[in-house]
C-alpha positions in Angstrom: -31.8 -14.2 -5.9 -30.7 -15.9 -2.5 -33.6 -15.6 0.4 -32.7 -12.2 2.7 -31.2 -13.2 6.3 -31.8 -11.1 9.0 -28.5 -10.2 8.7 -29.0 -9.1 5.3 -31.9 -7.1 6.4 -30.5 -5.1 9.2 -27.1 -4.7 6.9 -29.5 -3.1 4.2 -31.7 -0.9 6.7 -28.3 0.4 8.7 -26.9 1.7 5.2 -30.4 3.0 3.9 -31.3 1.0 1.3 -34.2 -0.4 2.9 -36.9 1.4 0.9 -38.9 0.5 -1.8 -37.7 2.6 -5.2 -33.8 1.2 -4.3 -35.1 -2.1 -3.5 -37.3 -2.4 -6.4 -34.2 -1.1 -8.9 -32.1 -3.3 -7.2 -33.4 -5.9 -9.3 -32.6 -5.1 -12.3 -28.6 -5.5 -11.8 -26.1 -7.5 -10.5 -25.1 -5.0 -8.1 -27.5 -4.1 -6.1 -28.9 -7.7 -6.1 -25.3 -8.6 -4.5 -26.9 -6.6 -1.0 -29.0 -9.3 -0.3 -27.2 -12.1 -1.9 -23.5 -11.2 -0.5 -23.3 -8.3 1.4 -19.5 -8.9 2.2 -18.7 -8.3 -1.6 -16.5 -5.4 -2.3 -15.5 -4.0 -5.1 -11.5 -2.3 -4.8 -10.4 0.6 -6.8 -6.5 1.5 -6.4 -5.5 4.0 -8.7 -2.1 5.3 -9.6 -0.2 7.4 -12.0 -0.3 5.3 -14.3 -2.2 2.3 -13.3 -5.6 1.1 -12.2 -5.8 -2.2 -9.7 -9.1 -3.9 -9.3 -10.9 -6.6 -7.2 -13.7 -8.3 -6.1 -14.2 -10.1 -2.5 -15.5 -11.2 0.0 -14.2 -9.0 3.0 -14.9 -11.5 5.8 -13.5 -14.9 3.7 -11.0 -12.9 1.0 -12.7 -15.2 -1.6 -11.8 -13.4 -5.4 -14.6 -13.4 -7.8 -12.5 -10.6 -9.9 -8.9 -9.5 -10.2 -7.3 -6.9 -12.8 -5.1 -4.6 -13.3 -4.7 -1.7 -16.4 -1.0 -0.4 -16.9 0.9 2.0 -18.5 -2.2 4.3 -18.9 0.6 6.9 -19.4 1.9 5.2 -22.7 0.7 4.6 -26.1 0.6 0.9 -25.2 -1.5 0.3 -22.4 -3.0 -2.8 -21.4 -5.7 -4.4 -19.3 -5.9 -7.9 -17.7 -8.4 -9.2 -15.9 -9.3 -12.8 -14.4 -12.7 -14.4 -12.8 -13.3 -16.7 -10.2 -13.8 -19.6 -13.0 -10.1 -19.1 -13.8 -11.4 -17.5 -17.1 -7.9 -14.8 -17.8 -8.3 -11.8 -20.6 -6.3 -9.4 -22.0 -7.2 -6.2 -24.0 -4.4 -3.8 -25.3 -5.3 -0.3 -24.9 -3.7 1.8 -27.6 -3.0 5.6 -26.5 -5.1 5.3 -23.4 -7.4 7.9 -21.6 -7.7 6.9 -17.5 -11.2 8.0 -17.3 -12.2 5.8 -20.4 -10.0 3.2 -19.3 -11.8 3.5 -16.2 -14.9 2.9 -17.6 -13.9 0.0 -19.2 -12.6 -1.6 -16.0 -16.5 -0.8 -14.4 -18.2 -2.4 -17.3 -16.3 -6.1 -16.4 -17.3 -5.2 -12.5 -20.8 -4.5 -13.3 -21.0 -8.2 -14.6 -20.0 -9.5 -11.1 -22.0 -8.8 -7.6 -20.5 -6.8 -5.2 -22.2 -4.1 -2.5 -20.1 -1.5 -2.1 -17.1 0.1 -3.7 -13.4 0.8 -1.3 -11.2 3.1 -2.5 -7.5 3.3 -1.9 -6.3 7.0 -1.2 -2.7 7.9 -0.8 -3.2 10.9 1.5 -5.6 11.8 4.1 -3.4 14.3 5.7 -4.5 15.6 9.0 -8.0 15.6 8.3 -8.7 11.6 7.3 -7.1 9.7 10.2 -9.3 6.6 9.5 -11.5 5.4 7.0 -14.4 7.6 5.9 -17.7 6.9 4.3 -18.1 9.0 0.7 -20.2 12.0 -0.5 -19.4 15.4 -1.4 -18.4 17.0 1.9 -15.7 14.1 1.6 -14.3 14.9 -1.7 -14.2 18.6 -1.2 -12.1 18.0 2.2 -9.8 15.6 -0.1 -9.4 18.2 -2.7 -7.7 20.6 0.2 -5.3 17.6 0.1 -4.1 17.6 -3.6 -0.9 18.9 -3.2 0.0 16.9 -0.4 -0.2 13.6 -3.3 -0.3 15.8 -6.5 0.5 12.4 -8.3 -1.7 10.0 -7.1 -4.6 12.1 -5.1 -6.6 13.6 -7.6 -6.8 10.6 -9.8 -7.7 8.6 -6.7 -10.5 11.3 -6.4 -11.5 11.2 -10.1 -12.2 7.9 -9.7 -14.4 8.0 -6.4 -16.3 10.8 -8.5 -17.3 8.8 -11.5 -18.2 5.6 -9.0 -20.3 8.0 -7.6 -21.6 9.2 -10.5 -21.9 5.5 -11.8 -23.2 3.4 -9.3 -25.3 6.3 -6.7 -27.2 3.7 -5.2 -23.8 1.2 -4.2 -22.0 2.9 -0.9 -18.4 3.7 -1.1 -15.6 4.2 1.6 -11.7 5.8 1.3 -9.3 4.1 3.0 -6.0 6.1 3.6 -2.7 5.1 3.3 -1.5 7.4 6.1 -4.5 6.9 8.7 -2.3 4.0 10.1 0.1 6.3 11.4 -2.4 9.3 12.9 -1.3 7.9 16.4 2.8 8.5 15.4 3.9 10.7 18.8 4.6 14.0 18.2 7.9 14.2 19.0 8.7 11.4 16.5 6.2 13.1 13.3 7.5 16.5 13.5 10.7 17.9 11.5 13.3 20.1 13.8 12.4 23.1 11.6 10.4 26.2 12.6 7.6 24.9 14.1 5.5 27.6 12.1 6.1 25.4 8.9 4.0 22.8 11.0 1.2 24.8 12.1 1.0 27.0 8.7 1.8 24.7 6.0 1.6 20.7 7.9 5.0 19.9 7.3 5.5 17.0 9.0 6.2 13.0 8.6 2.9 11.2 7.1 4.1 7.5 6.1 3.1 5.9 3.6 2.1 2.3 2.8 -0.4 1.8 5.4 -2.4 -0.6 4.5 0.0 -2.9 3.9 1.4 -2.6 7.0 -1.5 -2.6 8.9 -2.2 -6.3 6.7 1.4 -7.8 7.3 1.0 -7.0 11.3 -2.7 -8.2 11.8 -1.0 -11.2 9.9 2.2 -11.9 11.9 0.2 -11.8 14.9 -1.8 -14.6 14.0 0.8 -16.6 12.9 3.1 -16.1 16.2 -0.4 -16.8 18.0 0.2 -13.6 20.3 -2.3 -10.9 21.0 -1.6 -7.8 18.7 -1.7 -5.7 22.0 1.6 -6.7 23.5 3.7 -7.0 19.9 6.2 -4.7 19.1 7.0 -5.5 15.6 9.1 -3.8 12.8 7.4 -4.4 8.7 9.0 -4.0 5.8 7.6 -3.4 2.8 10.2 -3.3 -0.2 9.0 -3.0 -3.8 9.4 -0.1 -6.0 9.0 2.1 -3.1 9.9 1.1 0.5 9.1 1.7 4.0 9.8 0.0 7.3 7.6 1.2 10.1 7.8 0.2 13.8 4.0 -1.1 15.1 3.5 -1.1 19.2 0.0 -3.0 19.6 -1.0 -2.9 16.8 -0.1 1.0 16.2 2.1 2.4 13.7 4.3 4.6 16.1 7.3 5.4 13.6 8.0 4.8 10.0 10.7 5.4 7.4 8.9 7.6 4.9 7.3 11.1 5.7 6.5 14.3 4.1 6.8 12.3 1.1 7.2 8.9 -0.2 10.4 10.2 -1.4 12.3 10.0 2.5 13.5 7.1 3.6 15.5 3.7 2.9 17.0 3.4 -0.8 14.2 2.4 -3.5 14.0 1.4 -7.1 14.3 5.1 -8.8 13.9 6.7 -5.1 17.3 7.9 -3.5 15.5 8.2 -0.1 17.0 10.3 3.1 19.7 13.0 1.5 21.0 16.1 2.8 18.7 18.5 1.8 21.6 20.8 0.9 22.3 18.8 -1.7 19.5 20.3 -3.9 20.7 23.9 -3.9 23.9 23.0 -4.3 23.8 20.9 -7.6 20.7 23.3 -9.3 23.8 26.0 -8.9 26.2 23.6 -10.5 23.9 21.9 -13.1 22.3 25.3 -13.8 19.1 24.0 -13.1 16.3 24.3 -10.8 15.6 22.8 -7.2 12.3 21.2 -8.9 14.3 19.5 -11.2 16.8 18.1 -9.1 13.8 16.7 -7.1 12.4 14.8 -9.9 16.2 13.1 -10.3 15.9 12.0 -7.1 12.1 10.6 -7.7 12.9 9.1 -10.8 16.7 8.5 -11.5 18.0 7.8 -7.7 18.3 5.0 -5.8 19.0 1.1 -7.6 18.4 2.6 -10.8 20.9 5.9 -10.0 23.6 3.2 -9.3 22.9 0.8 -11.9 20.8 2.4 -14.4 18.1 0.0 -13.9 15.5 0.8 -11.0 14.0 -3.0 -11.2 15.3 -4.7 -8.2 16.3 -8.0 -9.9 18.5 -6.8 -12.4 20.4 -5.2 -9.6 20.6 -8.9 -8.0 21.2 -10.6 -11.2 24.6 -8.1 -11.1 25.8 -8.6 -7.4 25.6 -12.5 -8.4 27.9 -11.9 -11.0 29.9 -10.1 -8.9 29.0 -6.6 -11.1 30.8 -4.1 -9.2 27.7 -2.0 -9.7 25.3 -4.3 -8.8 27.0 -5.3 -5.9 27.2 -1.4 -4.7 23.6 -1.2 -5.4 21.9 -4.6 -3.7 24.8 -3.3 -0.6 23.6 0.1 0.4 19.8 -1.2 -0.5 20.6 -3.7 2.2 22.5 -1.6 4.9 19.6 1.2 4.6 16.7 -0.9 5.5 18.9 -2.7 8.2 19.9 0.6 9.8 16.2 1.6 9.7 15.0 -1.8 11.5 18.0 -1.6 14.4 17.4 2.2 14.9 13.7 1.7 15.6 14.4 -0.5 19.0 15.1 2.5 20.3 11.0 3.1 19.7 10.1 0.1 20.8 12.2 -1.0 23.3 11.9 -4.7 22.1 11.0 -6.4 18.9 9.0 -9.4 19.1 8.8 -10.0 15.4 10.1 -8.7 12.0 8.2 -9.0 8.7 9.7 -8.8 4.9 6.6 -7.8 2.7 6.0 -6.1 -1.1 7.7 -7.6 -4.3 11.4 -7.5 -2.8 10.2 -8.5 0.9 8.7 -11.4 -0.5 10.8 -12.8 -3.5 14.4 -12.3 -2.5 16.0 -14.1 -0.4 19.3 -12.6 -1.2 18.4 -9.1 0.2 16.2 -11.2 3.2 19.4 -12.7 3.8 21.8 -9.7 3.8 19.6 -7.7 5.7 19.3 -10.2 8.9 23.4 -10.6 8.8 23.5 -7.2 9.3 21.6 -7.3 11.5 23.1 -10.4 13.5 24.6 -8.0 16.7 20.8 -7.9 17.4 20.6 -11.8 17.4 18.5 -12.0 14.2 19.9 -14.8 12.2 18.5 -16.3 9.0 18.0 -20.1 8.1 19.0 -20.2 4.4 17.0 -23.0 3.8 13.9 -22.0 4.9 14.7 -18.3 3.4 15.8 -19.8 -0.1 12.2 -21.3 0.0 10.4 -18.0 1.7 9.3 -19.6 4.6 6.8 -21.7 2.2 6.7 -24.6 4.1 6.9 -23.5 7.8 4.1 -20.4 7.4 6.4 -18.0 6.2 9.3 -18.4 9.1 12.4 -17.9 7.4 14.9 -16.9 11.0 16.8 -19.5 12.3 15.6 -21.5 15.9 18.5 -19.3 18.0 17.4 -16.3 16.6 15.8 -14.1 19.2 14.0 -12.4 17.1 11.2 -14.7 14.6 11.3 -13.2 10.9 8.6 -13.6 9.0 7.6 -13.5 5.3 4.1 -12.3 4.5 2.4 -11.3 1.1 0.6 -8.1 1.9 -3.1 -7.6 1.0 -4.3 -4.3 0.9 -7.7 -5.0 -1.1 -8.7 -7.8 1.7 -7.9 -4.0 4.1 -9.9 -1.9 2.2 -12.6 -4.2 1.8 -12.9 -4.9 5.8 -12.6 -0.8 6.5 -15.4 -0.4 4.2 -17.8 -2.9 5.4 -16.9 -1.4 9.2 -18.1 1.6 7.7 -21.6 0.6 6.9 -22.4 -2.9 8.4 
């Protein structure tokens, strides 16, 4: 074991595990040895439906000592991969898996590695978790209000934080919430023109959504344009399976595509995004079905995949390169909905000093980078196709042209390296 710094040993007394039976235990593990020998190390849980991301590192240098990542836990072929900081990569299939088994699994490879406290990703935080919050059981009952707010994603996130707890009692843990970056949105730009009563009785009301990431991609950008995150007005991007795009003023989230739900919005993969609600009534009448049902069409069989009958992102570009009159509808109203997002949010800031392409699509198509800016172009946002064919690699991620007004950025997001700062903020 490394010799304690004074660092180490105010770190340990501010968090409580200064006392002798901890201390003493401490020893016996990996874990708790990794207080004293790195007490930056964070372990990362992000839990969805169907899938389990975890890490390891180092929230002040980002260094990765473990990476993984369990999916289709809602199959009868899962599987879970996993790589060390030697390089070392392995893969285990999991037939007809169970999450909290599959869970377990993913603890036992952690348990080999030292870390000092465990981050959590949780989707919703509502009203009542505007920032990141240490974890014990007043916590997880006040989460629990917030269930079906997320019904898909909260209460496994929750499940999880239990059995950590349960697990590892003597290791602190923090939530980090994927709406807390927008709990300074204005009012006048969160709430819905409907009866206000819906907002007060029932929160109805825009949330966002993809948070950390943005929060990432922004803290990001500003170093790379070398300007002080207080006076940036900046629009991010983040397109993957789902998409948002969210307008930042110093370093504030102040208005952002998705809101009651992750459903709202720009187009996604199997998302339709912003529809008139009228539209739901109107088709369970003619389809003989029910509202709930026509939601889950527009969950899971809308957007690229409604139009093409794919929701993955590059077989909808594969098509509109081959001049697929399907594909090309599809990658064209993808487009034209993010880009009417990004110009109708100057309105909220007035001026844009930067705009950032982040998520799997942000970050690996050009094609859609480069129809979104000429759609863009009455705002004086132009792309360099060189530099966007080779996403900014070799000018730090720059991929606008020099007489573009506005610099456009490409930035791969990192919400571990988030969580894992918020949580040591929590405790250091």
């Amino acid at each position: 074991m490394k010799p304690m710094t004074s660092k180490s040993f105010q770190f340990m007394q501010n968090i409580g595990f200064l006392n002798t039976n901890s201390f003493l235990n401490g020893r016996k593990n990996k874990i708790s040895r990794g207080i004293c020998a790195r007490q930056l190390s964070v372990l990362v849980l992000n839990c969805g439906s169907s899938s389990i991301k975890f890490k390891i590192l180092d929230s002040e240098s980002g260094e990765i000592t473990l990476d993984g990542q369990a999916n289709n836990l809602n199959t009868n072929k899962g599987k879970l991969k996993w790589s060390s900081s030697k390089k070392e990569k392995f893969t285990q299939s999991l037939e007809k898996p169970v999450f909290v088994e599959t869970l377990d699994k993913i603890l036992k490879i952690a348990k080999q590695k030292e870390f000092s406290l465990i981050g959590h990703r949780v989707v919703h935080g509502g009203e009542i978790f505007k920032s990141a919050t240490k974890l014990n059981q007043e916590t997880i009952t006040n989460m629990k209000k917030l269930n079906n707010l997320a019904p898909l994603h909260n209460p496994i996130q929750i499940k999880t934080i239990e059995r950590c707890l349960q697990a590892f009692p003597q290791i602190p843990q923090g939530a980090s919430f994927d709406t807390a970056f927008y709990a300074n949105i204005p009012e006048y730009a969160y709430l819905y023109p409907v009866p206000y009563s819906w907002y007060t009785n029932h929160k109805v009301r825009r949330y966002g959504f993809h948070g950390l990431s943005h929060e990432y991609v922004v803290r990001k950008a500003c170093e790379l344009l070398d300007r002080a995150m207080v006076n940036t007005n900046m629009i991010s991007c983040h397109l993957g399976a789902g998409c948002s795009v969210t307008a930042t003023k110093g370093g504030v989230g102040v208005d952002t595509s998705m809101g009651f739900t992750p459903l709202s919005g720009v187009m996604m993969g199997s998302r339709s995004g912003d529809i008139d609600p009228t539209i739901l009534t109107y088709l369970a009448t003619e389809m003989e079905t029910t509202p709930e049902e026509i939601i889950k069409q527009l969950n899971n069989n809308s957007g690229l995949k409604g139009i093409t009958g794919s929701p993955d992102s590059l077989v909808a570009e594969n098509l509109y390169l081959q001049n697929d009159e399907m594909g090309k509808l599809a990658v064209e109203m993808f487009c034209y909905s993010i880009a009417k997002y990004i110009a109708s949010y100057l309105a909220t800031l007035g001026r844009l000093d930067c705009l950032v392409f982040t998520g799997g699509i942000g970050e690996k198509s050009s094609v859609k980078r480069d129809l979104i800016m000429q759609k863009l172009s009455g705002l004086g946002i132009f792309c360099d196709s060189e530099k966007n064919i080779r996403h900014g690699a070799e000018t730090n991620g720059c991929v606008s042209a020099k007489d573009s007004k506005v610099p456009v950025y490409v930035i791969s997001t990192n919400e571990e390296l988030v969580i894992a700062q918020q949580t040591y903020e929590l405790y250091k």
